[in-house]
C-alpha positions as CSV (number, residue, x, y, z in Angstrom):
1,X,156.5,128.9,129.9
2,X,156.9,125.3,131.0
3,X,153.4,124.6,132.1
4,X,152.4,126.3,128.3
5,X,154.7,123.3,126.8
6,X,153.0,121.2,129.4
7,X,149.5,122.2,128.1
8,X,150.9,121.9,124.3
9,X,151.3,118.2,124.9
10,X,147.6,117.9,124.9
11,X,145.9,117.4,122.0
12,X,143.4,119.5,120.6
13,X,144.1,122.2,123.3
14,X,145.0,125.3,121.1
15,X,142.2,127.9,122.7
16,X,143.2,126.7,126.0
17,X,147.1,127.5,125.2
18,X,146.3,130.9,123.7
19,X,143.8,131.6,127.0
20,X,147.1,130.3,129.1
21,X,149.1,132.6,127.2
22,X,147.3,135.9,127.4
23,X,147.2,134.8,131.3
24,X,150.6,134.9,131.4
25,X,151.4,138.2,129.3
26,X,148.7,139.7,132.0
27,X,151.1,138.5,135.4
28,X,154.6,139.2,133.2
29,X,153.7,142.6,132.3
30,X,152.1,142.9,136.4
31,X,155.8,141.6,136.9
32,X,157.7,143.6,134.5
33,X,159.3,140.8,132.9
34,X,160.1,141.6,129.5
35,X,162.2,139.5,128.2
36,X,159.4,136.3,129.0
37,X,156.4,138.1,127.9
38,X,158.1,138.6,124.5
39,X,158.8,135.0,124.3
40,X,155.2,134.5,125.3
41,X,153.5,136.5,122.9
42,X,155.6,134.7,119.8
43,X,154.1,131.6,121.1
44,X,150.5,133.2,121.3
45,X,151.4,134.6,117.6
46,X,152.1,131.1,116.6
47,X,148.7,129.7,118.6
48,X,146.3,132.7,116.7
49,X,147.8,131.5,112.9
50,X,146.8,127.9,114.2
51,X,143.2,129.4,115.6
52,X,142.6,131.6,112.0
53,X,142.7,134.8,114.6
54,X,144.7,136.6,111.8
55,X,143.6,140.5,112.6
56,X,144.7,139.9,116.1
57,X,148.0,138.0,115.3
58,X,149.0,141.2,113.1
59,X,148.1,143.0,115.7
60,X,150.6,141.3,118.3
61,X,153.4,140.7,116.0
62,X,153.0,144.8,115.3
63,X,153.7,145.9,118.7
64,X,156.2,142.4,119.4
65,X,158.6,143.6,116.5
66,X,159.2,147.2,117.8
67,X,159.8,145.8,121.2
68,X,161.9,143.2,120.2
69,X,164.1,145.3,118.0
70,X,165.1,147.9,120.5
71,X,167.0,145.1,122.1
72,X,168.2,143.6,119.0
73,X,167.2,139.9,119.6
74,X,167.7,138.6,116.2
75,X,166.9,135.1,117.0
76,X,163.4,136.3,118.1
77,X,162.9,138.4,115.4
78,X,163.8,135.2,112.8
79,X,161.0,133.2,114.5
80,X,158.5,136.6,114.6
81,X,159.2,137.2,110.9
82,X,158.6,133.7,110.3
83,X,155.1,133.9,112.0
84,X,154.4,136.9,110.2
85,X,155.0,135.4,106.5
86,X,152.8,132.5,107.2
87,X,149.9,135.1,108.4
88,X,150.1,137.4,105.5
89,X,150.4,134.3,103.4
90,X,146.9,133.0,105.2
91,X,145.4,136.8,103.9
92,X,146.9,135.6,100.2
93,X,149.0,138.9,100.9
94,X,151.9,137.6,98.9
95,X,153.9,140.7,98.7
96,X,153.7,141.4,102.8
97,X,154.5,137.6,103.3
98,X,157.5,137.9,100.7
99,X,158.9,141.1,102.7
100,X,158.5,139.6,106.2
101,X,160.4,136.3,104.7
102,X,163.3,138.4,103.2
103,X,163.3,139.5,106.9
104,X,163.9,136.7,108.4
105,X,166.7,135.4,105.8
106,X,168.5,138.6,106.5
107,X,168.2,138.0,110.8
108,X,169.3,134.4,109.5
109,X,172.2,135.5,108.0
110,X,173.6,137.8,110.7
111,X,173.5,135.0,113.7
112,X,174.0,131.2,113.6
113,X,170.4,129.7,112.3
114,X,169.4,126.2,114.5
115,X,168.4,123.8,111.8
116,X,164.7,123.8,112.6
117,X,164.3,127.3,112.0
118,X,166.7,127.0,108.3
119,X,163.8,124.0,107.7
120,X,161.0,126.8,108.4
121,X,162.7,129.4,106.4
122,X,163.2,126.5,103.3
123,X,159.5,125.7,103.7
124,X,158.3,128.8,103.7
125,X,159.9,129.9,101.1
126,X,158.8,126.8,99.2
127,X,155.3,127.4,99.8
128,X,155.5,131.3,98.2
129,X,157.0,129.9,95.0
130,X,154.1,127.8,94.8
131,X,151.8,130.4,95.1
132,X,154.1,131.8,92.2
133,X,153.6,129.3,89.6
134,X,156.7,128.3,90.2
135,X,156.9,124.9,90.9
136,X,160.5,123.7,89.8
137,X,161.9,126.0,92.4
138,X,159.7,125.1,95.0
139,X,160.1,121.7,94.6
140,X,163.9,122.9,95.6
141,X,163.3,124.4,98.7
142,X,160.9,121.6,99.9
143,X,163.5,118.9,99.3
144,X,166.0,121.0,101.6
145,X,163.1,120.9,104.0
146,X,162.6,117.5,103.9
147,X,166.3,116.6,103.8
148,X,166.7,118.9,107.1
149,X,163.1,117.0,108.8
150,X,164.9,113.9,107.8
151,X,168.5,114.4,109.5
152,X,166.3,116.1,112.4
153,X,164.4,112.5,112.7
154,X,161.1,114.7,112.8
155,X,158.7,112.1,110.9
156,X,155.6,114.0,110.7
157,X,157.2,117.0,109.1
158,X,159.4,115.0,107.0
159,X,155.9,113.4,105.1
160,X,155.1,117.0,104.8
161,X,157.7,118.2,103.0
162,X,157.0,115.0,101.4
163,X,153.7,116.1,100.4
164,X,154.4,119.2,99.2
165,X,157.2,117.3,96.8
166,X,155.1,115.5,95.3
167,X,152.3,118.3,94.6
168,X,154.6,120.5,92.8
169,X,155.7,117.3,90.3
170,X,151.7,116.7,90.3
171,X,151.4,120.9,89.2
172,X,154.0,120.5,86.6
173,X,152.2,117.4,85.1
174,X,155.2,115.7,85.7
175,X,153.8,112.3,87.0
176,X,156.9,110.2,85.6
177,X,159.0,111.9,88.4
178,X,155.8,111.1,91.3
179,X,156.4,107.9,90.9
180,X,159.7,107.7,91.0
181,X,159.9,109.3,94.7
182,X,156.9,107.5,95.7
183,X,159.5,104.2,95.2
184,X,162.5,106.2,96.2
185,X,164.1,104.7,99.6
186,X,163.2,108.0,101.9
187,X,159.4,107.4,99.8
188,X,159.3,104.0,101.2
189,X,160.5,104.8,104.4
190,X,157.6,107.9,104.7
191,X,154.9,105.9,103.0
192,X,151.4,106.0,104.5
193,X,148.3,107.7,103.3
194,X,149.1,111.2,102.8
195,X,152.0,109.6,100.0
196,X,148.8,107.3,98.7
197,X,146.7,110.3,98.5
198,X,149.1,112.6,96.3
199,X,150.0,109.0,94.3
200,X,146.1,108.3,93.1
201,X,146.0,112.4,92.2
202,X,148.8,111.5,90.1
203,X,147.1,108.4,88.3
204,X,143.9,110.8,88.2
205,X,145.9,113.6,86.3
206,X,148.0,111.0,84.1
207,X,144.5,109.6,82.8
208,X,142.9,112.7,82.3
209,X,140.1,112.3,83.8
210,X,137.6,114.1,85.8
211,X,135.3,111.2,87.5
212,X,138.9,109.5,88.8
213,X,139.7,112.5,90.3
214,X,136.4,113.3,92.1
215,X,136.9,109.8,93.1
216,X,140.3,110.3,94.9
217,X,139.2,113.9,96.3
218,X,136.0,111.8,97.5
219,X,138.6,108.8,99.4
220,X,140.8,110.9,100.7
221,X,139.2,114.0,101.6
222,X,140.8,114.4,105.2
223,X,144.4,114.6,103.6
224,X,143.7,116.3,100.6
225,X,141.2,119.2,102.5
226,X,142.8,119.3,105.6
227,X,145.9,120.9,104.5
228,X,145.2,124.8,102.9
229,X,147.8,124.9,100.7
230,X,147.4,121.1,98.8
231,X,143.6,121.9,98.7
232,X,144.2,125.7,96.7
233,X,146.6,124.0,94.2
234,X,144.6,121.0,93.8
235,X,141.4,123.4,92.7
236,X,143.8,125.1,90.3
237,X,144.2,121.4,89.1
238,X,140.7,120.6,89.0
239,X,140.1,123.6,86.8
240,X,142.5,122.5,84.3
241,X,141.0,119.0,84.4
242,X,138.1,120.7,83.0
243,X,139.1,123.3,80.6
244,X,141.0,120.2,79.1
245,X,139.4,117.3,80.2
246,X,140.2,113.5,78.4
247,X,138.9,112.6,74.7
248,X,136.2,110.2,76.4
249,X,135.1,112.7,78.9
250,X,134.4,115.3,76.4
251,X,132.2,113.6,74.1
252,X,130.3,112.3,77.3
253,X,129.7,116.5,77.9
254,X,129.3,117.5,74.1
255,X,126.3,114.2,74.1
256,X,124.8,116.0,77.7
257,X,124.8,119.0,76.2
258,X,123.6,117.9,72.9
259,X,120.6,116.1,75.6
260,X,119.9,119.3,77.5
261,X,119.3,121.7,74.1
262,X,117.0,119.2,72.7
263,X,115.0,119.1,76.0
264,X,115.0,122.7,76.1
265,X,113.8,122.8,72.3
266,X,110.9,120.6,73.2
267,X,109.7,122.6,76.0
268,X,109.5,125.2,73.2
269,X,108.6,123.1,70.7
270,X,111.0,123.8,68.6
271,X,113.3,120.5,68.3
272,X,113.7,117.1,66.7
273,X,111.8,116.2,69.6
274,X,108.1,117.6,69.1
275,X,105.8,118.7,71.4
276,X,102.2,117.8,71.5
277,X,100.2,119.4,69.1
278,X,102.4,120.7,66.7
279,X,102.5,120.8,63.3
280,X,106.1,120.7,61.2
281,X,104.6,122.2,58.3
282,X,103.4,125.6,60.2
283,X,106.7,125.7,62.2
284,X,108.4,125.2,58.6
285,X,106.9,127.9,57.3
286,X,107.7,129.8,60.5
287,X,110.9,129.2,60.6
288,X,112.0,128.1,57.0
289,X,115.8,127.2,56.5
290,X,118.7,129.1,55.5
291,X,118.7,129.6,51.6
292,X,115.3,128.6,50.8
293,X,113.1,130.7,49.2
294,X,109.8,131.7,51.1
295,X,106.8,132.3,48.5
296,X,105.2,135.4,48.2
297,X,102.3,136.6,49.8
298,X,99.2,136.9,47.5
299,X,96.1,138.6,48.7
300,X,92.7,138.8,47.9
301,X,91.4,142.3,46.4
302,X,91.9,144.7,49.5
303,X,91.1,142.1,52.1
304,X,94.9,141.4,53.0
305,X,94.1,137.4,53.9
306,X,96.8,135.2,52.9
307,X,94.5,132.2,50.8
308,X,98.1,130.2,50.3
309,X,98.0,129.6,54.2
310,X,95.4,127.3,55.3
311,X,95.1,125.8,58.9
312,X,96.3,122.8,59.1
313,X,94.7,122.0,62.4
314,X,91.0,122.8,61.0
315,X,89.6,119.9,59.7
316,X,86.4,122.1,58.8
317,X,88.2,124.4,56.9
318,X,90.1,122.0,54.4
319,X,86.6,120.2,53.5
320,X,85.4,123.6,52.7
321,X,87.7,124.2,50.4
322,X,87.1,121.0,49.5
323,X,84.0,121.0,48.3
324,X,84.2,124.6,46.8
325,X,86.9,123.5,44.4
326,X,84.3,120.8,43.3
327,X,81.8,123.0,43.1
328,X,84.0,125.1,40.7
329,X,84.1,128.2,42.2
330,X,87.9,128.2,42.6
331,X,90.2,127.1,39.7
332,X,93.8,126.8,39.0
333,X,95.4,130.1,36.9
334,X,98.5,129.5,35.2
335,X,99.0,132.8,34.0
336,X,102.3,133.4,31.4
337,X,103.5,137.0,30.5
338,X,106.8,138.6,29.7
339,X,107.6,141.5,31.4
340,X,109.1,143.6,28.4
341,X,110.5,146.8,30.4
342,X,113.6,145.4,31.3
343,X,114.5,144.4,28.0
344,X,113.2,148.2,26.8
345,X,115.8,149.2,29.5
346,X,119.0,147.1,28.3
347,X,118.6,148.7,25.1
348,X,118.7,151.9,26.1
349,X,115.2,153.6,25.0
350,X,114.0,156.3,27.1
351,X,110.1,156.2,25.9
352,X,107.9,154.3,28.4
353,X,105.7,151.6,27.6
354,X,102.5,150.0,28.8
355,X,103.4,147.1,31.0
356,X,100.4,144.9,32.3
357,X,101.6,143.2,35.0
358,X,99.5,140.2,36.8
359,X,99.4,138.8,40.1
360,X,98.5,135.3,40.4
361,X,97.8,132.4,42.4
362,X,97.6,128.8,43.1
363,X,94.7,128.5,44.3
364,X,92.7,131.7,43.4
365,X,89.0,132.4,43.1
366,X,87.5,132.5,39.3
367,X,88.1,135.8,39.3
368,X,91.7,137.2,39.6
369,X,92.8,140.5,40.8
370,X,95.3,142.3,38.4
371,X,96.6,145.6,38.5
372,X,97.6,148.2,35.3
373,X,100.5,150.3,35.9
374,X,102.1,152.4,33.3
């Protein structure tokens, strides 16, 4: 167990601690010492959470608990339950995190708890609140933590308390109170570039906007990514931030998106922005607007041509017509009838009466097609 602590001391040497360990269960269990191979495999629990081996931490902590509560080791089983709260957590299994952290407040209870282990049990329970929404009472249990890091003189996980502080007043868009621990005496004393990082969140969130934010996530990437838990509730953030993003911001989208329609309409050609070769007038008539009445359709005798339309990209056809209208074999017919059945039908009369009825035209030939109906 001493050489393992030995080994700790090295940085970066997590998968050769967890190979040590499993070394040493082996020779224990050779040995039949029970009492150290429990104590090892809680340390090879701890080393797995670090190494993201979370189907073979549950597996060890499984077998560790019934062993360990035949001989009623509460102390062990406080750290064990502690373990096993932070893995379930890891496999966003709240409820399973939430039991195995009632647990270890109930092994706390029964003994004397070292102040370390109180410090986990606050920051764990800090850290499931979060993960709850709430934030006022996780901001709680994180300043226990950090008051506990503080009295312990344990620096590094004193500015993570810190951290997480400062998030949950970030979360509850209360960036008033950010400030005011930043410039707090145990702020100042802590300060260094994971407090600088959660401060320029905070200006990002108190201007609303999105491009300061990508900014800060861009600067300070190590301390805002590194850690799981800041980066999930910072996405959560970053999501609001755009569901709700600043006045300025917005009409910078609504003018992009505005940009991208009428690109899409001139592919189609159907936009303010034409494409080449096409004529308003035909895409009028194709597409005439809302309350405007469309003209009807007048055909020749029988041959179902539509003489109102005429190309307006054939030059050949327009001096054809033209000419023929000089010629004088088309001519304007104004023609000016009163349809009398309708008044015959508002004064009641049941006898029917001969109704000629003409269709007319524009521009028509001479002669004009007309219809008798009785």
């Amino acid at each position: 167990k001493t050489l393992i602590d030995l080994v700790g001391e090295v940085p970066k040497s997590t998968a050769l601690q967890a190979d040590l360990c499993r070394e040493s269960i082996e020779w224990c269990r050779r040995e039949k010492r029970s009492f150290l191979r429990q104590r090892i495999e809680a340390r090879l629990c701890g080393l797995l959470l670090v190494l993201r081996d979370y189907k073979e931490a549950i597996k060890v902590i499984t077998a560790l608990v019934r062993d360990v509560k035949k001989i009623d080791d509460k102390l062990l089983l406080l750290e064990i339950h502690l373990i096993e709260s932070r893995v379930h957590h890891a496999l966003q299994n709240l409820p399973k995190a939430k039991g195995a952290l009632t647990a270890a407040r109930s092994n706390a209870n029964a003994i004397y708890c070292p102040p370390n282990l109180q410090v986990q049990i606050d920051m764990q329970a800090g850290v499931l609140c979060a993960e709850e929404k709430d934030y006022k009472t996780a901001f709680s249990y994180f300043y226990e933590a950090f008051e506990g890091n503080n009295t312990a003189d344990r620096p590094d996980e004193a500015v993570k308390c810190l951290k997480y502080m400062l998030l949950s007043k970030i979360m509850t868009n209360s960036t008033s109170d950010v400030y005011s621990i930043v410039n707090s005496k145990s702020g100042v004393k802590y300060a260094g570039i994971e407090v600088r990082a959660m401060k320029a969140v905070a200006d990002a969130l108190k201007q609303r906007s999105i491009h300061a934010y990508q900014r800060v996530a861009k600067q300070y990437a190590e301390q805002l990514e590194g850690d799981d838990i800041v980066h999930s509730h910072l996405n959560q953030l970053y999501e609001n931030l755009l569901e709700h993003p600043d006045p300025h911001h917005r009409a910078v989208l609504a003018r992009r998106d505005r940009a991208r329609r009428q690109a899409h309409s001139v592919a189609r050609g159907t936009g303010r922005g034409q494409a080449v070769g096409h004529d308003p007038r035909q895409e009028a008539r194709r597409h005439p607007r809302p309350g405007r009445r469309q003209p009807d359709r007048v055909r020749q005798g029988g041959g179902g041509r539509d003489v109102r339309r005429r190309p307006a990209d054939d030059q050949g056809a327009r001096q054809r017509h033209r000419q023929a209208r000089q010629e004088g074999q088309l001519a304007r017919h104004h023609v000016e009838f009163q349809d009398k059945s309708h008044r015959v039908g508002r004064q009641g009369h049941r006898r029917g009466r001969q109704v000629k009825q003409v269709t007319f035209t524009v521009m028509t030939p001479i002669v004009a097609s007309y219809r008798t109906t009785t």
